[in-house]
N, C-alpha and C positions, 0 to 999 in steps of 0.2 A: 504493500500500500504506500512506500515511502514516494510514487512517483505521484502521487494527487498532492504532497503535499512539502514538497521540498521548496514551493513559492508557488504563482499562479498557476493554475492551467493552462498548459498551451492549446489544450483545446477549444477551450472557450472564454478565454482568460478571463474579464473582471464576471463574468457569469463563475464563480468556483463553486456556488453549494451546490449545483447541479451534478459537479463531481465528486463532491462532499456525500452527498445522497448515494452516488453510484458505488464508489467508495463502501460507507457504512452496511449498506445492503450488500455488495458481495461479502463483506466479513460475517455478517450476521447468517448468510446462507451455508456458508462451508462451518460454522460452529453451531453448538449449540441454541438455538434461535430463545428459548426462554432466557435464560441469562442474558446472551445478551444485547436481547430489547429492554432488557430494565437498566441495562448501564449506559447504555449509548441514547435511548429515552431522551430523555429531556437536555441533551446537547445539538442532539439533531433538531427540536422545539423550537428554542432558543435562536441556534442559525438559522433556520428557515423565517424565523418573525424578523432577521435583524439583516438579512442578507437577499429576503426573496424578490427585494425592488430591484436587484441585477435583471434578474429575469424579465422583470415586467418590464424594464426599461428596454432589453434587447427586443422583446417582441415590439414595444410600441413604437423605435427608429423601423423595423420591416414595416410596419403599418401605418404608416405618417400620420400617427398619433402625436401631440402636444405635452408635452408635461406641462405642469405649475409647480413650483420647486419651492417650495415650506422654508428659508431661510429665518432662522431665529436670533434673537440676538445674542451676538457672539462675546463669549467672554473670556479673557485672557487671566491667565496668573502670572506674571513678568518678575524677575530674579532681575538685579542690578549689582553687578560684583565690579572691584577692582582687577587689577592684575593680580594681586596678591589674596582673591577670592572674600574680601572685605564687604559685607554688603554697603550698597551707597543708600541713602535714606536720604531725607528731602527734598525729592525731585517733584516738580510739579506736573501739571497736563501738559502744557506748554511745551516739557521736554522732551516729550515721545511724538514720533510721527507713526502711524500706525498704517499699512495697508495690507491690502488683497488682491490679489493678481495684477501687483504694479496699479490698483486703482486706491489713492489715498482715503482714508475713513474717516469718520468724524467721533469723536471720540464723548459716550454717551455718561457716563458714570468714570468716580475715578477714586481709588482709596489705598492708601496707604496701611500696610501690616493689618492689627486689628483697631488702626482707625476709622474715624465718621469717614461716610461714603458722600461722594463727593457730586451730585447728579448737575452736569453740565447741557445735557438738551435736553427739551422739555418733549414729552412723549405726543404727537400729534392724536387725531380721531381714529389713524386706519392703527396707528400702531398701540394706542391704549384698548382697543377693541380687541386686538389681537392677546395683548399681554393681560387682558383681565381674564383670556381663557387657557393660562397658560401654568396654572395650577400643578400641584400634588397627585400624586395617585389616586382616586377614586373621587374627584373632587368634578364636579359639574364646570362645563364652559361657562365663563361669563357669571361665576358663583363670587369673587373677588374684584377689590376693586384694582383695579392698573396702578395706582400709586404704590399699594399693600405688597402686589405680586412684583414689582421692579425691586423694593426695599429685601424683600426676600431672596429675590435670587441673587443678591450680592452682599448678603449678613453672612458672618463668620465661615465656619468649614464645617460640612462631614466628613469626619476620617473612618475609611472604610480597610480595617487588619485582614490582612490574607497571611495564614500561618501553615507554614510548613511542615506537616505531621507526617511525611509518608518514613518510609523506612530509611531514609538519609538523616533521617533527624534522632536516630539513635541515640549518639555522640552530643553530649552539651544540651540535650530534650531542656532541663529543669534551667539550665541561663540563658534560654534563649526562653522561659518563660517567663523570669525573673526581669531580662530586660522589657519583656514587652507591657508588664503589669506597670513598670516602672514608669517606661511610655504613656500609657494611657491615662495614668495619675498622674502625669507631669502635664496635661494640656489640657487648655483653659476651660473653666467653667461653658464659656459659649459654644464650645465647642461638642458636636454629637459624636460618636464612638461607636459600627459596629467592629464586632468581631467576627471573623469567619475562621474556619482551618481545615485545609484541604490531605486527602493522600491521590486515591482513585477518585475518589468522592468529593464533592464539599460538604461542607458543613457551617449552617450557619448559625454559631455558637451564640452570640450575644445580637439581637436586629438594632438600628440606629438606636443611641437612646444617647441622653442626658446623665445619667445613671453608669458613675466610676464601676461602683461596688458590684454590677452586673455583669460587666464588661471583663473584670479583672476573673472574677466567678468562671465566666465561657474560657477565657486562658487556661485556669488550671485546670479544669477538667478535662481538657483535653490528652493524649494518648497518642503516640506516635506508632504507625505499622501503613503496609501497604503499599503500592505503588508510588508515583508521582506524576499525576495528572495539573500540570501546571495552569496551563493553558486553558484547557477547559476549565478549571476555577476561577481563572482570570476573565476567562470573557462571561460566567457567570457573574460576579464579583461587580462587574464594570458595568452590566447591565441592571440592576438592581439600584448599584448610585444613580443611574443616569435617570434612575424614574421622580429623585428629589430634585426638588430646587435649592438655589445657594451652591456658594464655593463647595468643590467635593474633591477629594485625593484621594488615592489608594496607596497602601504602604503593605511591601510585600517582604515575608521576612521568607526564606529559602532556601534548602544546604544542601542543593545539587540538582544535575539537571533534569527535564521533563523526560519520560517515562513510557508514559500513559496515553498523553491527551492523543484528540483525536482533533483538534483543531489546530492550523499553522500560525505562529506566532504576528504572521507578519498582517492575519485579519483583529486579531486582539489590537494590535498596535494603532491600527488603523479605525477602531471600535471607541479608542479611548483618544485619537485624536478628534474625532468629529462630537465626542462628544463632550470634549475641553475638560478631560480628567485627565493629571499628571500622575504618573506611575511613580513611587519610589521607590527603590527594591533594597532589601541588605542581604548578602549571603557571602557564604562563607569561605573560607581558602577552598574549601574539599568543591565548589562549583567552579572556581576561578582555573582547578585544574581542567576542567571541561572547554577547548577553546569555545566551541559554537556556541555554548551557554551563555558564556562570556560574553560573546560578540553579539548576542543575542536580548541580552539585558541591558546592557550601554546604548547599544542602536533604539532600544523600544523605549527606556526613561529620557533619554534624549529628545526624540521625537514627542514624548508628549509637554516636556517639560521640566518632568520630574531629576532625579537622580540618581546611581547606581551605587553600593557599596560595597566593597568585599572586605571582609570582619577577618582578622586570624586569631582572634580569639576572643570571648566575653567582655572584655570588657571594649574592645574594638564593637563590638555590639553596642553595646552605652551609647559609645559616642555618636555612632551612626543612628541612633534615633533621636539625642539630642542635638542631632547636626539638622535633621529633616524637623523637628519643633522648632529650633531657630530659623529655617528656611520658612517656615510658613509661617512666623512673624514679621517677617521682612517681604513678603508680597506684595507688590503692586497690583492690586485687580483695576484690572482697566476691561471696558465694554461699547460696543458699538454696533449701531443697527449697519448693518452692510448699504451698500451703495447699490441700484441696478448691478447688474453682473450675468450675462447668458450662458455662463458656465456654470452646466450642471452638473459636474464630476470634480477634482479634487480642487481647492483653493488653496493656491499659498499664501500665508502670511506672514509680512515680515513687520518687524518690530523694531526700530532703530532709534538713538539718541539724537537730538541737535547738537549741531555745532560743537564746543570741546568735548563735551558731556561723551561724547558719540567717537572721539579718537581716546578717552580716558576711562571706558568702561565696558563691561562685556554685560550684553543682555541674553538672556535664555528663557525661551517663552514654547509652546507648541506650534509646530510649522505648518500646521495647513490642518482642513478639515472637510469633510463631504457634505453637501445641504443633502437633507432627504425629501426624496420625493413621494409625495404622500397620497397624490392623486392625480390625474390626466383627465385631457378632454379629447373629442374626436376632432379638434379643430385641425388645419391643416398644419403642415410643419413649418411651413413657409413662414411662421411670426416665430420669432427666435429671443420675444420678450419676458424675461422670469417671471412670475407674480412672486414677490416678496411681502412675506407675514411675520412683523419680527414678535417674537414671545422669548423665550429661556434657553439658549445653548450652552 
């Protein structure tokens, strides 16, 4: 099976769950078919809800169908370091120039660390219509008001823990949960906390909460055996944040490489860049021997934003989550409703300083992201105009 999933298909390239499907089904046909439809289950679920507008999109260019392309508004987390990795603090809007595909942005909100948030344009009719239905999970269109829902998705963080249980976590089990209780208790009250931890499986130990003593609870209970299905916990993991609103990260603690999963790193990556969550990863010497792992985890925290760590020992742990707490004290969220744009497949974003600011500083932000498309018309192809709906990215 490793030819469906060593990068795209060359057979149908950005269409891959269709070989994802074909893939899973001949594995489940030459094994035992009861087992494992209950393992493979709700991975296939998951890809098909998060990946099946490929499809729809290659049928409706044969059929000069129209898309309308759901762009939401987009929100960045921006990292400001010296040369000597110092973060810079005090910088204003002013200082950032923000674009998307070479098209300069207009920059909507702006705030510093866990400071007041800073709203610089004022939400027009199409775009407060759009953002009052732009809610929570199970929450009705149009149930909020557009002021409430803007303030929310740009208040504090959810930190979402992805833990490492499979059989590589043998070695150092009890300090690799000693650091992470220590984590969770060391970040801020405003701050929400789940806990997850994966082998084969996930598992989700502790759901968003407020609630240290919960959180800390789902950690020790936990039990290390099993495979390592990275990947599929991760695009799990990433899909679950992306259903709240407000700043969200993922922090992934790890002691070697994937195993198990059944999905390629490079649609997780690409999962969490569109949906403007930074990965941070910590793991251990014993994955750093792994090259592709390696290579594997610097390219995917990079790309969202996030960070990579490799620990040699406990307390190299420590530090690496108090290094990711000071990182997400030091944030910049910066937000902007996109500008027209008839590209409906990947956007780059780049993120750059003025003037000295911009020869004296290194910015690290996520570099592009997909708009989803969310519904089509039978119009002709011949108008190549997006409809843009900004709500929550």
């Amino acid at each position: 099976m490793s030819e469906w999933f060593e990068g795209r298909c060359e057979r149908c390239h950005a269409n891959s769950i269709i070989c994802l499907e074909r893939a899973l089904l001949a594995d489940i046909e030459a094994q035992d078919r009861d087992t494992m439809a209950k393992r493979y289950f709700v991975v296939v679920a998951v890809l098909i809800g998060l990946l099946s507008g490929s499809g729809t999109r290659m049928a409706a260019q044969q059929d000069g169908t129209r898309f309308r392309v759901s762009v939401d508004l987009v929100q960045l987390n921006v990292a400001v370091t010296d040369a000597k990795g110092n973060y810079i603090s005090g910088l204003k809007p002013t200082d950032f120039i923000v674009s998307e595909d070479g098209i300069t942005e207009k920059v909507a909100t702006f705030e510093e660390g866990n400071g007041p948030t800073r709203r610089l344009l004022d939400v027009g009719p199409e775009n407060a219509k759009a953002a009052a239905g732009a809610g929570g999970p199970g929450e009705a269109a149009g149930s909020r008001d557009a002021n409430e829902t803007l303030g929310e998705a740009i208040a504090g963080a959810n930190v979402f823990i992805l833990f490492d249980t499979s059989n590589y976590m043998y070695r150092g089990f009890v300090f690799a949960q000693d650091a992470i209780s220590d984590f969770v208790r060391s970040l801020e009250t405003a701050d929400k906390v789940a806990f997850y931890s994966y082998s084969r499986d996930l598992y989700r130990s502790a759901p968003l909460t407020a609630d240290r003593t919960e959180v800390v609870k789902g950690v020790r209970t936990t039990v290390a055996g099993d495979d390592a299905a990275l990947y599929n916990s991760l695009l799990l993991t990433l899909k679950d944040a992306s259903g709240f609103t407000g700043r969200k990260v993922v922090v992934v603690f790890s002691n070697g490489p994937d195993n198990a999963s059944m999905v390629p790193p490079e649609d997780v990556a690409e999962l969490a860049q569109s949906t403007g969550i930074p990965i941070y990863m910590i793991s251990t010497r014993e994955a750093k021997l792994e090259p592709v792992s390696t290579v594997v985890f610097e390219r995917m925290t990079a790309a969202t934003g996030g960070k990579a760590y490799f620990a040699n020992s406990w307390r190299d742990e420590r530090r690496a989550f108090a290094s990711i707490r000071d990182d997400l004290g030091h944030l910049y969220s910066i937000s902007y409703y996109p500008e027209p744009n008839p590209n409906r497949g990947w956007r780059a974003i780049n993120v750059r300083l003025v003037g000295e600011h911009g020869k004296k500083y290194h910015v690290r932000t996520r570099n592009g992201y997909r708009p989803q498309t969310n519904r089509f018309s039978s119009e002709a192809a011949s108008s190549s105009v997006s409809e843009l709906r900004p709500s929550q990215k």
